[in-house]
N, C-alpha and C positions, 0 to 999 in steps of 0.2 A: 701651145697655140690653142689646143682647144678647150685647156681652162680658161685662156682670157677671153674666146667669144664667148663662152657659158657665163663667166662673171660679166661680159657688158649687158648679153642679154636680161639677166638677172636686175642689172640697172635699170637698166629702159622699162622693164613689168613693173618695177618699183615706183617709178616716176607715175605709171599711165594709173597705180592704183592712187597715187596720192591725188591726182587728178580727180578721179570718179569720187574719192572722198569729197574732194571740196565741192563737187556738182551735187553729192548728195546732201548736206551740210545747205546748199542752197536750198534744194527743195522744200527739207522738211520745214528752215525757216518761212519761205512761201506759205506753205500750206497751212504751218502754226496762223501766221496772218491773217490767211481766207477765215478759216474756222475762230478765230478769237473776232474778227470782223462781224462774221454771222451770229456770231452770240451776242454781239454787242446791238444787231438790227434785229435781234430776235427781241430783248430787252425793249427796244425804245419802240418798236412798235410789233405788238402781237397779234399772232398769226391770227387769221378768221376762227369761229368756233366750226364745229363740223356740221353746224347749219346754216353756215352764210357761205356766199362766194362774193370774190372780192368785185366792187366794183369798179366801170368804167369810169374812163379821166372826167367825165363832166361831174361823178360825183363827187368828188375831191379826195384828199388826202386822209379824211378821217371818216369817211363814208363806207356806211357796209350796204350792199345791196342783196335782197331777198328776190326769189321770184314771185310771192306774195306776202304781203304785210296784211293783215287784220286786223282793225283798232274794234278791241273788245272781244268780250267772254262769254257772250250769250250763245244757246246751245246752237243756231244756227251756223254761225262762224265757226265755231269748232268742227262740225261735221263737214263745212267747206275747207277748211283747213287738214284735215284728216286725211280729205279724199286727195287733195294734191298730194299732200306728201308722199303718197299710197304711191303716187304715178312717178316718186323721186326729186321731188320738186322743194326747194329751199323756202321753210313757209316760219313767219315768227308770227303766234298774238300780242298785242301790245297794249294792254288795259288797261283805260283810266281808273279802271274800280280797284279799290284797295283789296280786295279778295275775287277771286275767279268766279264763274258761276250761275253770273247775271242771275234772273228771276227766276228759273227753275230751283238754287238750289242757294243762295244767300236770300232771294227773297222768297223761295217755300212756296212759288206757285203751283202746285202737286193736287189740281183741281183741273186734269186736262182733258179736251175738246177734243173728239175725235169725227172729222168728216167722214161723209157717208154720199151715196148718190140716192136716187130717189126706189133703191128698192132694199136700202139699208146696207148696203155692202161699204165694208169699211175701204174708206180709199190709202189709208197709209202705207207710204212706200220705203225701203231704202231702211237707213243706219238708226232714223228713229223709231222703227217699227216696234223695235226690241223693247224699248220703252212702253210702248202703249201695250205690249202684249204683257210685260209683266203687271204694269197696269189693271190689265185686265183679267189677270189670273190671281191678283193681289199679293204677289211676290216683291213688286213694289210701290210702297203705297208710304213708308216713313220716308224720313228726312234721312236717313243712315242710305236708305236704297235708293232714294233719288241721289244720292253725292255719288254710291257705287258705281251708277250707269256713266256718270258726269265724267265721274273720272276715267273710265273707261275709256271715252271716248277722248280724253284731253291727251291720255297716255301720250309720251313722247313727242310734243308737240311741245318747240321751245315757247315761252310763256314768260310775259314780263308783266307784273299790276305792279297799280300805283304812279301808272305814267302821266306827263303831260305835254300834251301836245303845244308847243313852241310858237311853231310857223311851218308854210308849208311854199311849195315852189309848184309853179306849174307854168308850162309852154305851149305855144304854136303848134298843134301838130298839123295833118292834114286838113283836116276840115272842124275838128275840133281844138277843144285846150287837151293837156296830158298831165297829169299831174308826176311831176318827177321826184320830188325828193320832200321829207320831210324834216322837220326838228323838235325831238322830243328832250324832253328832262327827266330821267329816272327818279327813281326814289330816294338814293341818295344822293340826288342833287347833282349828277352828273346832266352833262349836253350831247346828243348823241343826234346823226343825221345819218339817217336812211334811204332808201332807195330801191324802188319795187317795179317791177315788170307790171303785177296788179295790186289797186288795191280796195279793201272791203271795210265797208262800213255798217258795224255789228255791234252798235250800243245804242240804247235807247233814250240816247239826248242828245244825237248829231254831234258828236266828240270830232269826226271828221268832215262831214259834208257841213256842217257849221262854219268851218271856216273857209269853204268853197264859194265862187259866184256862183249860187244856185235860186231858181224862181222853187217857191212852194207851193204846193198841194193844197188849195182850200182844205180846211177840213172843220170838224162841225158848227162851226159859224153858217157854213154855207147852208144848212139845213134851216133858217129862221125866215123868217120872210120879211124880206127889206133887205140893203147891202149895208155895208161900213161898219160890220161888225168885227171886234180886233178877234183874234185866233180865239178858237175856242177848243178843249181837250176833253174827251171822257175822265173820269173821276182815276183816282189810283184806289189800288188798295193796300192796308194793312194786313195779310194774313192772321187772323186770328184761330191757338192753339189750342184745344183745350183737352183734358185729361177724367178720367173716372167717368166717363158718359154711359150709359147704358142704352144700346143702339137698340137692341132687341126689343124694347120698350118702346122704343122712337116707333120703329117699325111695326111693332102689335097692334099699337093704337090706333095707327093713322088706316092701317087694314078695317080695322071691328070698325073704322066708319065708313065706310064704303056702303055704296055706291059712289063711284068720280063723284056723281053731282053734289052729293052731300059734303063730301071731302074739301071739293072745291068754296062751297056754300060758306064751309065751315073755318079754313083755313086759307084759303086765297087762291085765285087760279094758279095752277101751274105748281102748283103742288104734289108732289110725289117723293116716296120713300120704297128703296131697296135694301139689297144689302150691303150696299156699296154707297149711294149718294143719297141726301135728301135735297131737294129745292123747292122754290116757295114759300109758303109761310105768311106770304105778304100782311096778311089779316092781321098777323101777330106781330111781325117784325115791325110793319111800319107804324105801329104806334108807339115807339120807341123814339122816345127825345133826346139827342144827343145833349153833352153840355156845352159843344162847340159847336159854332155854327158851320165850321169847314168839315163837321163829318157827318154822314148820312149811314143808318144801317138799310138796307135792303131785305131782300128774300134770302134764304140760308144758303145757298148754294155749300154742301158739307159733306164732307169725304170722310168714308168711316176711314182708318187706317188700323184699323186691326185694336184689340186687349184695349177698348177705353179710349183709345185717341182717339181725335177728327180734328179736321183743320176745318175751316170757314172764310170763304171767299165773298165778305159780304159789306165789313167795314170801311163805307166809299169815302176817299178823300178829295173834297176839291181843290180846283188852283192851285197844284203842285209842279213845281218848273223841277224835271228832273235832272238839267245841265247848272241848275245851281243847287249847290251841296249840301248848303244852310235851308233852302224849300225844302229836300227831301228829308232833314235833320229834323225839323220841325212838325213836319207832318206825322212823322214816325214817334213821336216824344208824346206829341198828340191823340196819336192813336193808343198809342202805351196807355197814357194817363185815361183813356177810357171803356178802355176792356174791362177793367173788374167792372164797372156798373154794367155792361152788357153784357156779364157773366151772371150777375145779380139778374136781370131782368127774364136770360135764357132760363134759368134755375127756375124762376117762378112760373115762367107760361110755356115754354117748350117739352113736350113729354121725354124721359131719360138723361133730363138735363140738372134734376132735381140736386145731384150729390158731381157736378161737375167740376173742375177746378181748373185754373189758367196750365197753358204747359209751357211758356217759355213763349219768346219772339220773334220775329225773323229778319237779321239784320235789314232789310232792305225791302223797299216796296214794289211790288204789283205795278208796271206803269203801261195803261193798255194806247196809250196814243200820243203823237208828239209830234212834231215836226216833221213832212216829208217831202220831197223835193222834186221836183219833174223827171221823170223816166224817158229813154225812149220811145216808151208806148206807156201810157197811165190807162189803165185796168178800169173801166166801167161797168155802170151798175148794167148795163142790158149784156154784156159779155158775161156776166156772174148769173144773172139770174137765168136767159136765155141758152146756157152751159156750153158756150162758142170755144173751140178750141183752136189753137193756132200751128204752124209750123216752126212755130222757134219754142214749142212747149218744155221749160224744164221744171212743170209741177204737173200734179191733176188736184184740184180743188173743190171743195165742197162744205156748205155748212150753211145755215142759215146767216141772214142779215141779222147778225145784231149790233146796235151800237149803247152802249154804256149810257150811263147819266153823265150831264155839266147839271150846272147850277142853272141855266138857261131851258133844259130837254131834262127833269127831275126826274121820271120816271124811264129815262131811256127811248128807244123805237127800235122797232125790228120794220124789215123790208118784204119778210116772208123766206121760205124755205128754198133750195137751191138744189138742183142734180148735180151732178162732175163737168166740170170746168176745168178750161186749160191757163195756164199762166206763164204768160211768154219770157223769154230771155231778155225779150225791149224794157219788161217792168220791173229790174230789176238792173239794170244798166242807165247811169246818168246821161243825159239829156246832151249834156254840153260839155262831157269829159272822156275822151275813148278808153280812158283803162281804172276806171271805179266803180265799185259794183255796189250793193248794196244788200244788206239780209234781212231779213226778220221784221221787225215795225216799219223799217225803212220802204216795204215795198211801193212801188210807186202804182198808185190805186186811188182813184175819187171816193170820195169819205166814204159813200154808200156800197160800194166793190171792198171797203177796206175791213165794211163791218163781219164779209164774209173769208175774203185772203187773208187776214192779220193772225187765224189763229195757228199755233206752234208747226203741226205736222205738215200746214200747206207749204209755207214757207220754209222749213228743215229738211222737206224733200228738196224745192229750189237748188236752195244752197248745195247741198252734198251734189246734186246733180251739174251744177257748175265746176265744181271742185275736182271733177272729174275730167269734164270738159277741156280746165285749164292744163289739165296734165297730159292729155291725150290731145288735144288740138293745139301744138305749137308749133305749126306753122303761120296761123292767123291769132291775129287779136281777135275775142268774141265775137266784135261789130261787123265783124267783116264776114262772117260766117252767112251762106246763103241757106238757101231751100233745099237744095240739096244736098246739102253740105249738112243737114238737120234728117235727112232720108237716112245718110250714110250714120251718124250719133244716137239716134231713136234705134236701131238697128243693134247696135255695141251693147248702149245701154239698156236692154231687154236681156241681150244674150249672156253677157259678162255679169250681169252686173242685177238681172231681175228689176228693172226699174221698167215700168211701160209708160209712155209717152206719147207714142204717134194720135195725131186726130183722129 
């Protein structure tokens, strides 16, 4: 008896294992499923990189959305882009230009302006300081040391050139439009559609607000007297290189004639040589005939850079549309084919210039003015000149009024000199879009305000000082941000951060 209940029990354990077999036999098929499923959706659509987060339904199925997109490469965008990321913030550049770099470092503008207030105190603030202090110690002054800083600062910031911008979408929002989403073409001819919490506009031919409803910004048309004149731009320039120069020469000479008055008498006003820069010359330069009528040479404006080099920020080009390819293609070809005679010419009337020779060129041009489009607030001349500062301040500015030559204004106009100015967050936020921003040339400023906010450090403090903003202020969009809401930021941005701001 008690081996037959020992043998049924024996059955019955038998039974309940064959059982838990077949349940297991189920699972792992399940689960093979799940997991050959997920690689099968892993395949036909891949994941986000670890700089995107995926967006919502209204962006569609093939839509990545950023917390900032930046169309372009120019050093201001980058330093806005830097500082969100800094705050953890999903940030892409997206550059129409076939190489990174915009004008500091494909087009070699390394001839840089630095604001002051009226007792010479330099006002630059923030991530570009670095820049102008190597500048100024002469640490960097080549093309090698400006790309070093450049790229310092691009470090790890996802980056696409070579884009085109498609079409763009924009909506109703509360009181204004919003722009939502966009459609670019890469390089290799793909279609890609994006989508940004904000976005900036950081090239110097309206790549973006170009295809926006936007009112424009007279600009030096408005200076002629009479109306109905079509747009008018200050000139570009060609960076011209040159190599074997003997500065110490440049500089002996122009000393043994001194007194100013003679110097000036002799060689044109505004004439002066250091160890560092020469400008002027006028006496000399401008009897110089180009052999095309779109280029003009000016006063030297020339940057030693150390063993023989200088650059020369002097060969103006008119009537250059820098959002068509073939204008700027042209103008560069142009300028190329007339260097060596203005190498000929320097050789023979410039002192140190005797045994000089060409050093190379620089992809891309100089473009000091272009298109700009109504701001929240547009920056006037009696706010620049009368150094008015505001409560939505994210720059402090200073520089004299100058504005460049047109073919119309040949020799240029200056406004006069300038102390420390504020530059509000309105002049740099679109008019008629609540989440577009704008940097660098783009600032939204009346021609004669633009002569003095356009140059790099005013505007590159702006920028980083938004980029900041955007990472630490989200629970509002910018617009919405008050006065005191700018007590409590002016406050961070001092403490954290060494940025001074308040009026």
């Amino acid at each position: 008896m008690q081996e037959a209940r020992q043998g049924k029990t024996f059955i019955s354990a038998g039974g309940k294992l064959q059982q838990y077999m077949k349940m297991l036999k189920v699972c792992l098929r399940a689960i093979v499923a799940l997991i050959t499923a997920a690689l099968i959706v892993q395949w036909i659509v891949p994941y986000p990189s670890a700089n995107t987060v995926e967006a919502p339904a209204t962006c569609g199925p093939h839509c990545i959305r950023y917390d900032v997109v930046v169309i372009g490469s120019e050093i201001q965008g980058v330093l806005l882009a830097r500082a969100a990321m800094k705050q953890g913030l999903e940030v892409i550049i997206l550059d129409p230009r076939s190489k990174p770099g915009g004008e500091l470092t494909v087009g070699q503008m390394h001839f840089l302006d630095e604001p002051n207030d009226k007792n010479k105190k330099s006002l630059v603030q923030g991530d570009i300081k670095e820049l102008f202090d190597g500048f100024k110690n002469r640490s960097i002054r080549k093309a090698s040391e400006f790309n070093r800083y450049y790229e310092k600062m691009i470090k790890n910031i996802p980056i696409q050139s070579g884009i085109e911008i498609q079409s763009v979408k924009t909506i109703n929002a509360k009181k204004e439009k919003s722009l939502q989403s966009m459609t670019y073409r890469s390089k290799d001819g793909r279609k890609h559609e994006i989508q940004a919490r904000y976005w900036v506009e950081n090239t110097d031919f309206n790549a973006l607000t170009g295809k926006l409803d936007l009112k424009r910004i007279p600009g030096m048309e408005s200076l002629y007297s009479g109306t109905g004149h079509e747009p008018d731009y200050m000139a570009a320039t060609l960076m011209l290189r040159f190599k074997k120069v003997d500065w110490r020469k440049l500089h002996q000479t122009v000393l043994e004639d001194y007194p100013l008055t003679n110097v000036k008498k002799k060689y044109g006003p505004n004439t002066y040589v250091d160890w560092n820069i020469a400008t002027g010359f006028s006496n000399i330069m401008g009897k110089y005939k180009s052999r095309d009528p779109q280029l003009v040479l000016r006063g030297m404006n020339t940057l030693d850079q150390r063993h023989g080099e200088v650059i020369m920020n002097a060969l103006l080009i008119y009537d250059v549309n820098p959002a068509d390819s073939r204008s700027v293609d042209t103008a560069i070809r142009k300028a190329a084919a007339e260097a060596p005679y203005v190498l000929d010419y320097m050789r023979a009337n410039i002192p140190g210039f005797a045994k000089a020779e060409l050093n190379g060129y620089p992809e891309y041009l100089y473009i000091r003015d272009f298109n700009r489009f109504e701001t929240e607030y547009v920056l006037q001349y009696e706010d620049v000149k009368n150094g008015r500062m505001f409560w939505d301040n994210v720059s402090i500015g200073g520089y004299p009024i100058d504005l460049q030559a047109t073919r119309h204004i040949a020799k240029g106009i200056g406004f006069g000199k300038t102390d420390r100015y504020g530059m509000p967050l309105r002049s740099f936020m679109l008019k008629t879009y609540d989440n577009v921003l704008v940097t660098g040339k783009n600032v939204g400023a009346s021609i004669k305000a633009y002569g003095s906010a356009r140059i790099m450090p005013n505007t590159a403090l702006a920028a980083q000082t938004m980029g900041i903003m955007i990472g630490r202020e989200k629970d509002k969009m910018l617009k919405d941000l008050s006065q005191a809401d700018f007590r409590r930021i002016h406050a961070y941005l001092k403490k954290d951060y060494g940025i001074v701001l308040a009026p």
